[in-house]
C-alpha positions in Angstrom: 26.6 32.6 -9.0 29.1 30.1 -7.1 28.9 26.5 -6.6 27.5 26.3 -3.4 24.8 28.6 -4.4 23.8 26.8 -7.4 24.0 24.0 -5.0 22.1 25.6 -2.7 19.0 26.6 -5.0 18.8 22.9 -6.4 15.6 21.3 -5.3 15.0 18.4 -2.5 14.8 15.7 -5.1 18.1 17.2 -7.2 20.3 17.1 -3.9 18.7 13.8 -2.7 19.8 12.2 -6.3 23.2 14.1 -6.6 24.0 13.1 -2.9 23.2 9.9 -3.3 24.9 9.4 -7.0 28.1 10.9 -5.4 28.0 9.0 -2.0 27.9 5.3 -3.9 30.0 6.8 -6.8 33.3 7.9 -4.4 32.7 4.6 -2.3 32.5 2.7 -5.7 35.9 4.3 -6.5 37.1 3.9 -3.1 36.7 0.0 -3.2 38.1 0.1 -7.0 40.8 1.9 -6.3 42.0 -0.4 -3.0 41.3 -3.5 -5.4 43.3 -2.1 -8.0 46.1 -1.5 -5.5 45.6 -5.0 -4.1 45.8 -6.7 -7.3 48.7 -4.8 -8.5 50.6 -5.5 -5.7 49.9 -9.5 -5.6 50.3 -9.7 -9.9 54.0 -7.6 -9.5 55.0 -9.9 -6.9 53.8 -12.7 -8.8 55.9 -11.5 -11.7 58.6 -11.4 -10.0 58.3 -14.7 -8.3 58.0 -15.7 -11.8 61.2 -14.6 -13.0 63.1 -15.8 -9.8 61.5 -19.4 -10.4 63.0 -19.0 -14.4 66.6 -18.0 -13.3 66.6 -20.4 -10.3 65.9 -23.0 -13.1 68.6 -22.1 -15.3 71.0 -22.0 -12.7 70.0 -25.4 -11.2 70.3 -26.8 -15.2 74.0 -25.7 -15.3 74.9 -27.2 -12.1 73.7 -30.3 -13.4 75.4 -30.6 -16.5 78.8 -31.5 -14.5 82.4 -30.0 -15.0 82.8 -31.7 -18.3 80.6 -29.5 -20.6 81.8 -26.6 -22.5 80.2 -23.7 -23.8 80.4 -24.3 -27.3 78.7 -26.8 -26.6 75.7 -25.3 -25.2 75.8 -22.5 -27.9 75.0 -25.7 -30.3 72.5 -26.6 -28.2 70.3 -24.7 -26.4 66.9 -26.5 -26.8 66.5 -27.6 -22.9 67.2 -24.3 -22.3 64.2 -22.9 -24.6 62.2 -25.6 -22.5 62.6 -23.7 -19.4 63.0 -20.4 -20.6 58.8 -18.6 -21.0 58.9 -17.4 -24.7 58.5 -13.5 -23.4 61.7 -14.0 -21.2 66.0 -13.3 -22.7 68.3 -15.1 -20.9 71.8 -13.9 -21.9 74.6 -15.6 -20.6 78.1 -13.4 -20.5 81.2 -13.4 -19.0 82.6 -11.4 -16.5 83.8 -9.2 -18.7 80.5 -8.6 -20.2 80.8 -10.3 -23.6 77.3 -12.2 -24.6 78.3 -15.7 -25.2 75.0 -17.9 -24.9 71.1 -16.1 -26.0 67.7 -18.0 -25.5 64.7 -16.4 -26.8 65.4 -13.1 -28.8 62.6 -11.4 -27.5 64.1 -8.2 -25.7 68.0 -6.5 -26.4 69.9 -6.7 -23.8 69.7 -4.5 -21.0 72.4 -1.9 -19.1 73.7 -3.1 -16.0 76.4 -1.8 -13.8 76.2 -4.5 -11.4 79.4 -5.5 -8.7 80.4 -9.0 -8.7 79.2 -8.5 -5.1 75.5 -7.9 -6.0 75.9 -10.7 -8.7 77.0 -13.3 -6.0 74.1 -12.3 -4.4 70.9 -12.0 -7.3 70.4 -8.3 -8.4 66.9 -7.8 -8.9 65.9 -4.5 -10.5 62.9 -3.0 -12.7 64.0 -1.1 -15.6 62.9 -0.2 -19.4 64.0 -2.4 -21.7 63.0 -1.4 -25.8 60.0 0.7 -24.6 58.7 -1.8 -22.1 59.2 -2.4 -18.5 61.0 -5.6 -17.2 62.1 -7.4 -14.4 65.9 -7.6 -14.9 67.5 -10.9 -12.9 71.5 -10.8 -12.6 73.6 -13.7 -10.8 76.8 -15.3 -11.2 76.9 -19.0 -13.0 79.3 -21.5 -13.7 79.0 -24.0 -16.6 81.6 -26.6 -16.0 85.1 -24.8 -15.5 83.6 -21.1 -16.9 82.6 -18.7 -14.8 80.5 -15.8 -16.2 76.8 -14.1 -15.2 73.5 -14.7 -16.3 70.7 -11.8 -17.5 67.4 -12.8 -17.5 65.0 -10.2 -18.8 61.5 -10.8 -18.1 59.2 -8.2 -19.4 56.1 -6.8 -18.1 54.3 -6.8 -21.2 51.5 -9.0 -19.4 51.3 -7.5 -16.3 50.6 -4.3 -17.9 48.0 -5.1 -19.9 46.1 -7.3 -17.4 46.5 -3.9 -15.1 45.2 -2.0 -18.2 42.1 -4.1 -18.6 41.2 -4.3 -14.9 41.4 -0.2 -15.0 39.1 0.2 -17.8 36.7 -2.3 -16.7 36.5 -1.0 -13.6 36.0 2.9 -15.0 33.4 1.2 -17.6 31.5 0.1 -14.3 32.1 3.0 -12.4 30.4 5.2 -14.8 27.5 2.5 -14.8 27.3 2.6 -11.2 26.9 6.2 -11.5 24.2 6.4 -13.6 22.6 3.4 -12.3 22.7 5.1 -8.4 21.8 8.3 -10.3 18.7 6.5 -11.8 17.9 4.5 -8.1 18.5 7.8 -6.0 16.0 9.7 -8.6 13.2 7.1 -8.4 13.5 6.7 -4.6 13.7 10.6 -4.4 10.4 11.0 -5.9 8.8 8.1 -4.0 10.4 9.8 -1.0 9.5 13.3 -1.4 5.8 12.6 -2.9 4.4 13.0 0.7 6.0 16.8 1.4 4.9 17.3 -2.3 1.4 16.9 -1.4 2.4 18.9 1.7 3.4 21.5 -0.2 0.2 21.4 -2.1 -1.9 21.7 0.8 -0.5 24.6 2.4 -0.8 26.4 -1.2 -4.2 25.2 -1.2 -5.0 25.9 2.3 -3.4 29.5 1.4 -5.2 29.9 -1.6 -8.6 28.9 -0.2 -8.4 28.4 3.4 -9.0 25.4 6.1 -12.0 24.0 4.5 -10.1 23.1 1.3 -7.1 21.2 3.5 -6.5 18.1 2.4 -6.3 14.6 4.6 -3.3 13.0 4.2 -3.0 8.9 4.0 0.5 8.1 4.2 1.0 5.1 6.8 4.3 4.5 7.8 5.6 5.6 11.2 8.7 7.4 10.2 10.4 11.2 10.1 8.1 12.0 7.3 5.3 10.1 9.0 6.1 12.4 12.5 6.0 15.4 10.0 2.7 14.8 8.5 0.9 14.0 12.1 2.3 17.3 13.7 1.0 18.9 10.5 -2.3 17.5 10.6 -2.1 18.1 14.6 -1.6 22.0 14.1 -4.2 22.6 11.3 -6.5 21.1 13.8 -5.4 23.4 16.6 -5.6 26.5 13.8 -9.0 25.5 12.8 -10.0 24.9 16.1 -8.2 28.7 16.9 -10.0 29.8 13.8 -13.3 28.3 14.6 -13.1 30.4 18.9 -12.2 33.3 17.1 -15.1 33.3 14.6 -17.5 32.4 17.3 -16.1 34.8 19.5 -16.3 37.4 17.0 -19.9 36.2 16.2 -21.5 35.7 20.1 -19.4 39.6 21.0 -21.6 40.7 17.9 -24.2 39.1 18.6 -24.7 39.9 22.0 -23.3 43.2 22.7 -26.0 44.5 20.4 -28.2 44.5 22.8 -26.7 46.7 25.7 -25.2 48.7 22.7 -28.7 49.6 21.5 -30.1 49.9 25.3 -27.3 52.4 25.6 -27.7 54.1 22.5 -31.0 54.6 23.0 -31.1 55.9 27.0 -28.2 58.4 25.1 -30.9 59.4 22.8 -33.4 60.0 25.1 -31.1 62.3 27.3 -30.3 64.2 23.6 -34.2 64.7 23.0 -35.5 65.8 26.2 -34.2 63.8 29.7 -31.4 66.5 30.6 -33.5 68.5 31.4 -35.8 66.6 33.6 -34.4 64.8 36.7 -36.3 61.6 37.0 -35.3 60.2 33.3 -31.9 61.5 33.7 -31.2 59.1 36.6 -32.8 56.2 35.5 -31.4 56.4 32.0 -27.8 57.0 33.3 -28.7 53.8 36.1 -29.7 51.8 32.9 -26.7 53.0 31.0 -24.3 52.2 33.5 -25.9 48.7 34.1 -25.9 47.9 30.8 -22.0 49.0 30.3 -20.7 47.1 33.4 -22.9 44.2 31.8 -21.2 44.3 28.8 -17.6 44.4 30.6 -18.0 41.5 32.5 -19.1 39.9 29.1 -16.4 41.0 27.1 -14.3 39.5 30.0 -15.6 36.1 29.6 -15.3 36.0 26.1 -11.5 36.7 26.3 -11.2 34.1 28.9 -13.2 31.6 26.7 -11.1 32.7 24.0 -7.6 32.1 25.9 -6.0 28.5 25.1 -3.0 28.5 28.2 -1.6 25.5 28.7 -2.1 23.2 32.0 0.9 23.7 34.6 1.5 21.7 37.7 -1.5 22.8 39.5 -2.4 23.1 43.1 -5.5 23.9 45.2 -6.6 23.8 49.0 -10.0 22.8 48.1 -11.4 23.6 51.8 -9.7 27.2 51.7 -10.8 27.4 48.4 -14.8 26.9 48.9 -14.8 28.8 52.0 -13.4 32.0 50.3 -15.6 31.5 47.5 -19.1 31.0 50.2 -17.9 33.9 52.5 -17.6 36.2 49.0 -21.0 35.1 47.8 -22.6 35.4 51.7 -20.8 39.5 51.3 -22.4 40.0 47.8 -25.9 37.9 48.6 -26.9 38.6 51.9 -30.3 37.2 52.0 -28.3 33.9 50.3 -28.2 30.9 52.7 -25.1 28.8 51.9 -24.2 26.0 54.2 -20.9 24.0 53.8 -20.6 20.3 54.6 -17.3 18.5 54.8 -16.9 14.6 55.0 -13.2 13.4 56.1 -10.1 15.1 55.5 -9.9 17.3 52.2 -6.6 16.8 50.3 -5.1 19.1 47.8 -6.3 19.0 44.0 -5.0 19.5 40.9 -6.4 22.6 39.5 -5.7 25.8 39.5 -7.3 28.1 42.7 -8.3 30.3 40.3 -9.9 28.0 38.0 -11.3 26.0 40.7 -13.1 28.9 42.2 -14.7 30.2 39.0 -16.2 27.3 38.5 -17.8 26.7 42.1 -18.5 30.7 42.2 -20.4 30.1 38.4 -22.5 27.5 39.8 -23.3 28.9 42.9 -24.3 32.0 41.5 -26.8 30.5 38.8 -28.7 29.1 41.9 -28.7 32.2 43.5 -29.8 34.1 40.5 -32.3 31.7 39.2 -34.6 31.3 42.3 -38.0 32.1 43.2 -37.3 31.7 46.8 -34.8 32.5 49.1 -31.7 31.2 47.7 -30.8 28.0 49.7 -27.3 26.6 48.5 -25.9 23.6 50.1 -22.3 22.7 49.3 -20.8 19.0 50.4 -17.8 18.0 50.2 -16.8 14.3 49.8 -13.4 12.5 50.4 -12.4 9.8 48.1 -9.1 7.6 47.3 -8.7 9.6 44.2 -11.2 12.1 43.8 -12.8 14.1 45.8 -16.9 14.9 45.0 -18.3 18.3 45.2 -21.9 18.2 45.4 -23.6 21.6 45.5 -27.5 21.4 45.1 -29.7 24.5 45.2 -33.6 25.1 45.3 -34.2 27.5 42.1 -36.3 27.2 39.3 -34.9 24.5 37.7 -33.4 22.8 34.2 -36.1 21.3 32.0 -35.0 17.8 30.8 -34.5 19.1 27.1 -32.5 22.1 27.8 -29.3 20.2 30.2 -27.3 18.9 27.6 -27.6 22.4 26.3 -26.8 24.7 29.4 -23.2 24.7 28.7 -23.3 26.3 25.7 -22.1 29.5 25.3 -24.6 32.5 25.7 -27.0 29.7 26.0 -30.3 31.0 28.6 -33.2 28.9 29.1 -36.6 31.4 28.7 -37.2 31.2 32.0 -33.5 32.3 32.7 -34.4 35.1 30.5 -37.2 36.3 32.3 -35.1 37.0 35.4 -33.8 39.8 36.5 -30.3 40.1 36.9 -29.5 37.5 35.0 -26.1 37.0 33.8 -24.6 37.0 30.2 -25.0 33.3 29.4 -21.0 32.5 29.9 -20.8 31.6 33.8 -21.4 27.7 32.7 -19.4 27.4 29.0 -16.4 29.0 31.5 -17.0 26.7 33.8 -17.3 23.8 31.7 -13.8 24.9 29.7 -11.7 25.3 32.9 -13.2 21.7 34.2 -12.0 20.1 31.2 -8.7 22.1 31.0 -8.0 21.0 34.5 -9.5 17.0 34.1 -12.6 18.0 36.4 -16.0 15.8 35.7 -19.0 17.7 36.1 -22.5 16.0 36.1 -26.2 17.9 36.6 -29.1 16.9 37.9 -32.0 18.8 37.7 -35.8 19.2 38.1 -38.4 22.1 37.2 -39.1 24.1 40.5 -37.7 21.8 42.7 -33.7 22.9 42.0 -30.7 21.6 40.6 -27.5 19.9 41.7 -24.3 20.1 40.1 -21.6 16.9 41.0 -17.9 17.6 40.7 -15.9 14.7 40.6 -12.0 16.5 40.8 -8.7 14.0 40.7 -6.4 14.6 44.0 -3.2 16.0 44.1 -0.5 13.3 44.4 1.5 13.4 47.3 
């Protein structure tokens, strides 16, 4: 297994803490290593500032002493010269022919130097090793009264060197304590970090394991990526329960009510096995009933996919006046001895909804007070322009809603007994449909009813902005 793929299999919290380590480790060593360079540059210079500032010295003593002093005389007395002289610096003074005369301060041997009387004239500065040890090595001619030779100042870097030394280690010492100590901070903010997809992760292998009802509600309060995680999380295992919980009921009201025409069916078939083929009157009526019974259950088994579909709300449109007077002139074709009459108060404006949806749901309520009627059906429809709505009324003069069964009537499969009773009546869907596409679309519906005197049904549906 490579790097990366080691890498790759680490877990969340392992990455987070390596990243992390590394990311404040190579920045810890990039500032180190730019104050390392900083420092050595201004100490060097400083060193050899330092060793200028000695030979400038010397050179300014000699010119002092006037034309009158001798060398042997300063061999015997060199004691100023120790003054200036640092005790880590040589200072050999030779002549031109390169024959030590005067030493201060044994400390180094004397270094090779192939100098010109040129460069002497002018200081030669150059960085050599000197018995093991790096030094700055300072050449220039001098006189001392009427001699003439050149001076070598030998100014090691003994110091420098080991000031560099210490600042390296002590810098590696606390690089490898930053390490561990980013290590340690990455780790613990890790786990405080990840805690919230680790109970994530728990509740998806518990909502695997034993489904929905087990899910568990999460708590965490701040309002950031992990936040915005967690809230679409919760968000979908509502809209999968709520998916769940259609397709239970859906699976539960098809059962449930599809018995019914199956066994009608079933037992018209059995009939026609046992003795109707044969005779004329209860082979029509049971293939009437069957056929009924079948084009029944289609239509149901329609509705229950449409109650079943979740489709997302486009940019919707409707001619509500076209709309209503397809949907009256259909229902006048099917109903003939309906009455529907159509009233229309200012100009109608488009809607937003769906024509579809919106004629489903006028269609569903129109029908129920067609079906559910004693009487002649009498519809009336009115139509009401508003600033931003505009009210549907439709009233009709059936049977009726008691007060105890309205809040009920838009429940799915949901008859009241005297629905029941009547025949033709529909498969209990026309108002759960109707009552879905209103509140997929924004519509308001309110009901208003009384026993054998007829119900009406307001619409209250927003305007299409122009």
């Amino acid at each position: 297994m490579n790097r990366k793929q080691i890498i790759r299999n680490l877990s969340l919290k392992k990455k987070w803490m390596l990243t992390s380590g590394v990311t404040i480790f190579v920045s810890y060593a990039a500032i180190c290593i730019v104050l390392y360079l900083a420092l050595h540059t201004w100490l060097i210079n400083n060193e050899e500032k330092n060793a200028l500032r000695t030979a400038d010295d010397i050179t300014t003593f000699f010119n002092t002493l006037g034309v009158n002093v001798t060398i042997q005389q300063l061999q015997h007395n060199t004691g100023l010269m120790k003054a200036i002289v640092n005790q880590e610096q040589t200072v050999r003074i030779l002549n031109l022919d390169g024959v030590e005369l005067i030493r201060i301060n044994d400390a180094s041997p004397a270094a090779n130097t192939n100098a010109t009387y040129d460069e002497l004239l002018s200081t030669k500065i150059s960085e050599q090793k000197v018995g093991g040890t790096k030094a700055y090595i300072i050449e220039r001619i001098v006189q001392i009264g009427p001699f003439q030779g050149y001076m070598q100042l030998i100014h090691p870097l003994t110091t420098f060197q080991k000031m560099m030394q210490y600042v390296l280690t002590t810098m590696l010492i606390m690089g490898v304590g930053a390490l561990l100590l980013s290590a340690s901070i990455s780790y613990v903010l890790a786990n405080r970090l990840i805690r919230p997809l680790q109970q994530l992760r728990d509740s998806m292998r518990t909502i695997r394991d034993k489904g929905l009802e087990e899910r568990e509600q999460f708590t965490y309060q701040a309002d950031d990526e992990i936040g915005d995680v967690l809230t679409m999380y919760n968000a979908m295992l509502e809209e999968l329960e709520i998916s769940f919980t259609k397709q239970q009921q859906f699976v539960a009201d098809a059962s449930h009510e599809l018995r019914t025409p199956i066994q009608a069916v079933e037992g018209h078939l059995s009939l026609l096995a046992r003795w109707g083929k044969d005779d004329p009157v209860i082979l029509s009526e049971s293939i009437d009933i069957s056929l009924i019974e079948v084009r029944r259950m289609k239509k149901m088994i329609e509705e229950l996919l449409q109650l079943a579909r979740r489709e997302q709300v486009m940019n919707a449109e409707a001619n509500l006046e076209q709309v209503l007077d397809q949907v009256i002139n259909e229902l006048i074709t099917v109903y003939p001895n309906a009455k529907i009459t159509h009233f229309v108060e200012g100009q109608l404006s488009n809607v937003n909804v769906s024509p579809e949806a919106l004629a489903q749901i006028i269609r569903n309520i129109i029908e129920n007070g067609i079906r559910y009627n004693n009487r002649l059906p009498e519809i009336s429809v009115k139509s009401i322009m508003r600033e931003k709505y505009v009210y549907v009324e439709i009233s009709d003069n059936g049977i009726g809603i008691a007060e105890q069964h309205l809040p009920l009537i838009f429940d799915r499969f949901y008859r009241v007994d005297e629905s029941r009773q009547q025949n033709g009546g529909g498969t209990g869907l026309g108002l759960s449909i109707s009552k879905m596409l209103a509140d997929k679309y924004g519509v308001d519906i309110n009901v208003n009813s009384h026993l054998e005197k007829g119900t009406s049904f307001l619409l209250t549906i927003p305007k299409k902005n122009p």
